[in-house]
N, C-alpha and C positions, 0 to 999 in steps of 0.2 A: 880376228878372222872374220869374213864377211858371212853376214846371216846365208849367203845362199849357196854356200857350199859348207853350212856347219851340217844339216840336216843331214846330206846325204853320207860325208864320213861319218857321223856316229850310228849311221844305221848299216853303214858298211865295218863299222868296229863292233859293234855290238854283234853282227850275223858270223864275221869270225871268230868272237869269242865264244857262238852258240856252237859253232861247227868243231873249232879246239875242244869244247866240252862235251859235245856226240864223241870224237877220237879217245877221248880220256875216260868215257862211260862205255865206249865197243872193247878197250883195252883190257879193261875192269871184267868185264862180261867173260870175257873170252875166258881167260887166267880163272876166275871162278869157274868154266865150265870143267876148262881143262885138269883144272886142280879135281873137282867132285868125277869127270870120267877115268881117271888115272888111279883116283882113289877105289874108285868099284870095279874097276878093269874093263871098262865099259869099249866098245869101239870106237874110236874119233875118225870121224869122214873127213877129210880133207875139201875144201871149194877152193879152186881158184880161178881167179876173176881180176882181168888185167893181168896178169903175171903172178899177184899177191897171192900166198895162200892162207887160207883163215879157218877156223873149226867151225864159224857162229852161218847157221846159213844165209843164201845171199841176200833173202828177203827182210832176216834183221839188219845186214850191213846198211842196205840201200835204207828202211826205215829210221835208222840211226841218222844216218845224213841226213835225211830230210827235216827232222826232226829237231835236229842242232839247228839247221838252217831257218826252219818256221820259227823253233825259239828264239834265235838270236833275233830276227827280223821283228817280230811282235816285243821281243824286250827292249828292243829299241826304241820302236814308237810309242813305247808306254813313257819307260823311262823323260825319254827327249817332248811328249807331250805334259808329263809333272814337270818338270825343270823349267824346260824353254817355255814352254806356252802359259801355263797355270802357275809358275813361277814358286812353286811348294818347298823345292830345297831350300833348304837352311841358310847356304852360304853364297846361294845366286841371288842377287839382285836384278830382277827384269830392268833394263832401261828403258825410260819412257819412247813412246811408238810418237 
């Protein structure tokens, strides 16, 4: 694969694995809420936004997004800065420039 489109997929694989992992942490959240409001008989407010309805309010959904997405983008350029550039993995060999 040519160096100059390796960059940008792995920082576009990495920011969807950040955003898959915000989805799989608001899921988590939620089901914990609604598990601890169901168990004290507490009232659950309903948000809906886009059509979607959710318990968690909407300033955590939107920081969850965001959040997967700064992560995944920053774990990208970490990662892809140890590997490709500084050449630290184990099992990549940098070729000579």
């Amino acid at each position: 694969m040519s160096k100059k489109f390796l960059k940008p997929l792995y920082l576009l694989a990495t920011t969807v694995l950040g955003l898959l992992l915000s989805f799989i942490i608001h899921a988590s959240l939620e089901l914990l809420y609604l598990y601890l409001a169901t168990s004290r008989n507490y009232t659950i407010t309903w948000n809906s936004y886009l059509g979607k309805s959710c318990a968690l309010p909407l300033w955590l959904q939107i920081t969850l997004i965001v959040a997967g997405l700064a992560g995944g983008l920053y774990m990208g350029t970490f990662w892809y800065k140890m590997v490709y550039i500084e050449g630290r993995h184990p099992r990549y060999k940098p070729t000579a420039k």
